[in-house]
N, C-alpha and C positions, 0 to 999 in steps of 0.2 A: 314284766317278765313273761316270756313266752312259754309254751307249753307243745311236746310232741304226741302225738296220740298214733302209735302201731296198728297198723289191723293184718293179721296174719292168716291170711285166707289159705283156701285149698291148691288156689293154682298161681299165687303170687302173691308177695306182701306189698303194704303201702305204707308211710311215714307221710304224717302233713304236720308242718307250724303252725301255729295259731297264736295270734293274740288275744287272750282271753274274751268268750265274750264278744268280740268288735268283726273278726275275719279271719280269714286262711292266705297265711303267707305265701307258703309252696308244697307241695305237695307232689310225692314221686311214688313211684311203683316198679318192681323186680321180679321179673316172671320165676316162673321152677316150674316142674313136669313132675306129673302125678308118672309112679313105678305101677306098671304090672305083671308082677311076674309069671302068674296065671290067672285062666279065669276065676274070676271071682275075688280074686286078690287084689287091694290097694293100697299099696305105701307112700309115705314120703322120705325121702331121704333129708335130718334132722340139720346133717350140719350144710347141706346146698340150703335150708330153710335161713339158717342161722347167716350165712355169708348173704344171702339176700336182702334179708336184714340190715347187715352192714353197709351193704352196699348202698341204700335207702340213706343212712343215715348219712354216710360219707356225702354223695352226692348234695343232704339239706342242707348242710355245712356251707355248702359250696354257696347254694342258694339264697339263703338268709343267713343271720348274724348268728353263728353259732355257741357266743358269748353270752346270749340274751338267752338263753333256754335255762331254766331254771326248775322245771317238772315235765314227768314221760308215764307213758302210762300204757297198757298195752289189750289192744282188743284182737280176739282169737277163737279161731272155727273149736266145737266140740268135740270133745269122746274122744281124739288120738290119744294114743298113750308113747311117750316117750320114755325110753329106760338109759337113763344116765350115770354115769359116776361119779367120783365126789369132783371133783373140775367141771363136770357138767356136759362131760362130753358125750355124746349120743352110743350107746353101744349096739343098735342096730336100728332097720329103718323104723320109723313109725306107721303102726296099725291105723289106718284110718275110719271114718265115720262107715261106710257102706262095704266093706273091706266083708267077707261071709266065711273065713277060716274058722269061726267059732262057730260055727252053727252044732254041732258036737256039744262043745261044754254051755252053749245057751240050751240046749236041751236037758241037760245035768241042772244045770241050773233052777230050771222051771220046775223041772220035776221033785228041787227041795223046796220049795216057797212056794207059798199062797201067791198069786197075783196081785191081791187087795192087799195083803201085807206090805208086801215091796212097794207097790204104791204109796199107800200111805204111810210107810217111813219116809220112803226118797221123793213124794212126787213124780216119781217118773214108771210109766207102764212098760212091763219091764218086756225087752226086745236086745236081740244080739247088736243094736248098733250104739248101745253103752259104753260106758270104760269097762266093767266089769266083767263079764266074760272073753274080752281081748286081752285081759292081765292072766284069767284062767287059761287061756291060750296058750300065753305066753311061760306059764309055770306046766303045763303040760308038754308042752313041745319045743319051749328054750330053756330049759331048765338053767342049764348055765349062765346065761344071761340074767335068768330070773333072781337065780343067787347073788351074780355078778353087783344088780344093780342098788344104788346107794340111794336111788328116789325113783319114782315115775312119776313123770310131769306131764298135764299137757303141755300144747303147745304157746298158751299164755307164758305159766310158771320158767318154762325152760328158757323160752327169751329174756324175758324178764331176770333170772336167775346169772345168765351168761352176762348181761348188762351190770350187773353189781346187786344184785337183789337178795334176801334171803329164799329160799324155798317157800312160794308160799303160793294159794291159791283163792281164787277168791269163793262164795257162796255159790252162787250160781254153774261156774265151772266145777266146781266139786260136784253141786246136783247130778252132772252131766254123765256122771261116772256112776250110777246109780250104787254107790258105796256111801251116803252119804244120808246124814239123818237130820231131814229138813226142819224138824222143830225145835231138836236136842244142839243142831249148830256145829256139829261135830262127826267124825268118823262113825261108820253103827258098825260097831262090834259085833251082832249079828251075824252081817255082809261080809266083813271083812274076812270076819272067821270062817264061814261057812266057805268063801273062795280060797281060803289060807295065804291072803296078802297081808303083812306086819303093817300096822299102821304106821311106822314109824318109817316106812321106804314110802310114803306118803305125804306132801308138802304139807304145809300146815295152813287149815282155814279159817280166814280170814274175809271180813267187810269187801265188800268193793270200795277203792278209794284209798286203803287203807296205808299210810306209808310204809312201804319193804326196805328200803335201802335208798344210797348212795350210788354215782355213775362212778363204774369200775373203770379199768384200765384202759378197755375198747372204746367206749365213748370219748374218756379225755385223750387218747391220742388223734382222733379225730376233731379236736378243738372244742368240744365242750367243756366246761366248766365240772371241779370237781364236786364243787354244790349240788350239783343238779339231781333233787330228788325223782326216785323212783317209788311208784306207787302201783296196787294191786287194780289191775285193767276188769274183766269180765268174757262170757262168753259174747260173741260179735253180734249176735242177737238184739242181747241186755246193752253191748253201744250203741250198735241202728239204731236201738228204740231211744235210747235218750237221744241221739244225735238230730232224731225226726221229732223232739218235743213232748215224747208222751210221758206222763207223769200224772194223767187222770184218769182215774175209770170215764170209760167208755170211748176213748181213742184208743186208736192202736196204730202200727206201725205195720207196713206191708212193704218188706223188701223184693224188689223187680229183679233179679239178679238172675247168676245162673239156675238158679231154685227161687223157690217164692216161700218166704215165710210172713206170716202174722203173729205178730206181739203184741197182746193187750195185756194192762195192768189192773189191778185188785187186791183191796185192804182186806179180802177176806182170801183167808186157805182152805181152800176146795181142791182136797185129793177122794175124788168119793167115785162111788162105782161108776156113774156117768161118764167122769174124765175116763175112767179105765176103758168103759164103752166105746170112748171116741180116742182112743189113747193122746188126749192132752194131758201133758206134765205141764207143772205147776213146780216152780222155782224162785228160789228169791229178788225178789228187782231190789236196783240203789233208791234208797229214798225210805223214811221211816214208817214201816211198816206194810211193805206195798209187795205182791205178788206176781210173778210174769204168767204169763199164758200161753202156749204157742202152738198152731199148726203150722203144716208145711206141706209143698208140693213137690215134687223131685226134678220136675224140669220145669223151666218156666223160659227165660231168655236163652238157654241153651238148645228147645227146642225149635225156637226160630232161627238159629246160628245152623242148625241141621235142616230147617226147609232152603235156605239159603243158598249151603255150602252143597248138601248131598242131594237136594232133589231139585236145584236150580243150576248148582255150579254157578251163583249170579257175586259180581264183586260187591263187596260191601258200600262202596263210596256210591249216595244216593239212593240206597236199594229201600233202606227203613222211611225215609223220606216219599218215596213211590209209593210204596205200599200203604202207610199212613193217609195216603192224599184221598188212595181208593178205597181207605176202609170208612172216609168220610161220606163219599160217591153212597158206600153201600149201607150206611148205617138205619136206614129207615126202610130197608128189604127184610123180611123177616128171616132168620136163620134158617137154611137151608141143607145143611152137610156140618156135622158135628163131629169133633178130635175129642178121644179120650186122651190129654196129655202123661201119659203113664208109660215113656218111653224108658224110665229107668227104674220101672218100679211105683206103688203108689204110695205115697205119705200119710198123713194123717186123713181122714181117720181108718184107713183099712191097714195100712201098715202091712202091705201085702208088696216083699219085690221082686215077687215073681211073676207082680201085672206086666200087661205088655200093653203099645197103645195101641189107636186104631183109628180111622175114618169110618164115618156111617155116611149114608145120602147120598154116594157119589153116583152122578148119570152121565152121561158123554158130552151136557152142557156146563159140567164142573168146570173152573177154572183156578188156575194158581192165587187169585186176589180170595176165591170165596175158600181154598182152602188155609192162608194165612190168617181170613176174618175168623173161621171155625177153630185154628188153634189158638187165637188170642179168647175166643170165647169158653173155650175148652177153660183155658184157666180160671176167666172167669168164674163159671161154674164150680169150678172147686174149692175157689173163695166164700162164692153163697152156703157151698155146702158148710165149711169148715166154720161160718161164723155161725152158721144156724147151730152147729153143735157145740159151739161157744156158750149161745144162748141155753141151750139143752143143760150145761153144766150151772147157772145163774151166773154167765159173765158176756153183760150186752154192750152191744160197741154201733156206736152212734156215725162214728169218723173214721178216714182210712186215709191215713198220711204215709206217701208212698216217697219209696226210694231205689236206689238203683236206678240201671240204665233204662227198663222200663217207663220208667218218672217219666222220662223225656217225650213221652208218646202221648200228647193229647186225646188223639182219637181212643188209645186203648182204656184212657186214663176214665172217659166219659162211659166208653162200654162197663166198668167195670163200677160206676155211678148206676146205671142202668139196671146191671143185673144184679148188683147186691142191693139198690134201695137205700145205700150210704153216701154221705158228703163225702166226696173223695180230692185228696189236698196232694199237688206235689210239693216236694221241700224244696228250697234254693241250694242247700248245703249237697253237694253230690257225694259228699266222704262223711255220711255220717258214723260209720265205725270208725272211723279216725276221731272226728268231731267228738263224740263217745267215748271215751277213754281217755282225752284230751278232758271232757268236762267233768270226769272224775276223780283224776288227778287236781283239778284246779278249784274243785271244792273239798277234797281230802285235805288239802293242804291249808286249807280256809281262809283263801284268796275270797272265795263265792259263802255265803250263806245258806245257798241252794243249786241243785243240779239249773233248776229250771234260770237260775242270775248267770250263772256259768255259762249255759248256753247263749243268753244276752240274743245279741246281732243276728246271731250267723243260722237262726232257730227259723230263718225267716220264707213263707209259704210265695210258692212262685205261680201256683195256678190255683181255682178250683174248682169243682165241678158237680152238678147235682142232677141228680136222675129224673130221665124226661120221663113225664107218667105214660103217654101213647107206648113208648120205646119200649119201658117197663113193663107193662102189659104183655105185648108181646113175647118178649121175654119169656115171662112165666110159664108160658105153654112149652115154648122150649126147652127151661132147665128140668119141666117134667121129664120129656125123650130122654134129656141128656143121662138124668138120674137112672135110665132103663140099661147105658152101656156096660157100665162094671161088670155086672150082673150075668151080662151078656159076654162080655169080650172074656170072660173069666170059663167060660166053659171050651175056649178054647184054645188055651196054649197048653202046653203040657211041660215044660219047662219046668 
């Protein structure tokens, strides 16, 4: 019996097959376009999401046997809030993650609650790119909508929902909504109240794994089968990381994507002023008894798509292959012109998106190879920092099993061996959010005994790489400098 695993990203969904376990049948993707109406504003429109969707599944149909599917499961970006009616129809665009209209009621907000409180109910340090004060938004300035609506879903629950699902969300995505009370397992009454959102226009939480439902109408007119369980997916995150094998303290998972996150796991819950210090949230992972971790960068492969496109004009076919050959050439040169990669803002741990990035070191012998080696390093560096305050918090990570389109870059793969001091592993699996939600559904169902059986095959490591000590050295004098830029580049934008 096969299994479909969603992943509902920001600028496109994916659908892959999988046979449990063994490989990936086929696998499709359906772009959609982030809305801005203004600055500072970012939506998506719910139901172009929903028809892409469709369109993913129509197409797998096509591809493989669409008889043999017999569980779905669905992995999906954080913090949108979708406001729907009882059909589940979308009644206006969706709020997304970096979206700044709440900045207003995130100040209302702060100014009722402790920081350390809200932490340590929700695990999450509390910041306007929540669900929670975009729902406050939303009751302040759609009021009618806000009455209107009979749930707010993200954008897991709502696909999932449209599909033949109940209402329902998993742990982790509920985390995400900083409405949510990480030990008690449930809505915090507190939060809720204090925003004045009814818990009851609120899905219900639920495991990751957990079976929702039956495939409704839309899927069997597509040739599925009306067997075909539905089950509670996760945030895209908590699939990467299962999809990249982690399931032990002290690996983690490091997606190369348009943004760069780190996901490591831990049996112990640690929401303590540290995390708050470094604003790591701490949420629930699949698996008995285990905890996610995560920092993040805000541009990571998006900002070589802008050296590329904006300050090359260079076509893509050959260009990563070029540059990769020379950042081989250059790798035993010691770092000379450093990128602060904070082109959209900085992540964790400053949580500042008002940073802006920057070049240091440039002289009239710079060239385009040694400015692409300084933004691959730039990231780097935000990796050392982000695990070093991993460690700050007692959560040490030994491995970094990477994903995304990044993955594919040996040379960045070994820099990034280099300057973190970590075994650095790429995965064979290129859709681990698909893979991810796939192997959740296929041990909910209890097909698998374990996430890690479910995963089986396809769990399988294509390269890996360990830090040259000369390299390293060097190094360290570097991510000193680099450490000086924030610091620096922060006295002068005004933005």
């Amino acid at each position: 019996m096969q299994i479909i695993g969603i992943d509902v990203g920001t600028s496109g969904a994916k659908a892959a097959v999988f046979e449990p376990g063994r490989r990936m049948v086929a696998c499709v993707r359906e772009p959609y376009s982030c809305i801005c109406p203004a600055k500072g504003l970012l939506e998506l429109d719910p139901e172009e999401v929903w028809q892409a969707v469709v369109r993913c599944l129509k197409r797998l149909a096509g591809q493989a046997d669409a008889s043999q599917v017999g569980m779905l499961a669905v992995s999906t970006q954080g913090e949108a809030v979708v406001p729907v009616d009882r059909e589940g129809k979308p009644l206006m665009n969706a709020i997304l993650t970096f979206d700044s209209r709440n900045a207003e009621e995130f100040g209302w907000f702060a100014g009722q609650t402790d920081r350390f409180r809200v932490m340590e109910q929700t695990g999450m340090p509390s910041h306007p790119m929540f669900s929670a004060t975009k729902l406050l938004w939303l009751r302040n300035h759609a009021p009618d909508g806000f009455e209107k609506a009979w749930k707010f879903f993200c954008f897991g629950d709502y696909i999932a929902f449209r599909l033949g699902a109940a209402p329902a969300i998993d742990y982790a995505m509920a985390s995400r909504t900083m409405l949510f009370d990480l030990r008690a397992r449930r809505w915090s009454e507190e939060l809720t109240g204090l925003c004045g959102i009814p818990v009851e226009k609120l899905p219900e939480p639920v495991a990751a794994g957990t079976p929702i439902g039956t495939a409704g109408p839309v899927l069997t007119s597509l040739g599925y089968p009306d067997t075909l369980r539905l089950f509670c997916g996760s945030h895209d995150q908590i699939c990467c990381s299962l999809g990249a094998g982690v399931f032990d303290e002290g690996v983690a998972m490091d997606s190369l994507g348009t943004t760069e996150s780190i996901v490591c796991v831990s049996s112990r819950l640690t929401a303590s002023r540290q995390n708050l210090a470094c604003n790591i949230p701490v949420y629930p992972y699949p698996g008995e008894g285990l905890y996610a971790y995560m920092t993040f960068l805000t541009t990571c492969a998006s900002l070589l798509e802008w050296f590329r496109t904006k300050l090359l004009d260079a076509p893509e076919e050959g260009f990563y292959a070029q540059y990769d050959q020379k950042l081989t050439e250059l790798r035993d040169q010691p770092a000379s012109v450093f990128a602060l990669p904070y082109f959209a803002g900085a992540g964790t741990p400053q949580m500042d998106f008002r940073a802006q990035g920057l070049f240091a070191g440039l002289t009239l012998d710079t060239d385009r190879y040694q400015l692409y080696r300084a933004i691959l390093e730039g990231t780097c560096f935000e990796g050392r920092l982000n695990l070093a305050n991993m460690e700050s918090c007692g959560i040490s990570v030994r491995e970094l099993r990477c994903i995304g389109g990044g993955a594919r870059s040996a040379p960045w793969l070994q820099m990034k061996a280099d300057i973190t001091g970590r075994r650095v592993v790429s995965m064979a699996c290129e859709e681990a959010g698909c893979l991810g939600a796939a192997m959740l559904a296929g041990m909910g169902s209890g097909q698998f005994r374990s996430l890690r059986e479910a995963g089986g095959d396809l769990l399988h490591e294509r390269g890996t790489f360990l830090p040259d000590p000369e390299r390293a050295a060097r190094y360290e004098e570097a991510y000193q400098t680099y450490l000086k830029l924030y610091p620096a580049g922060s006295t002068l934008y005004t933005i």
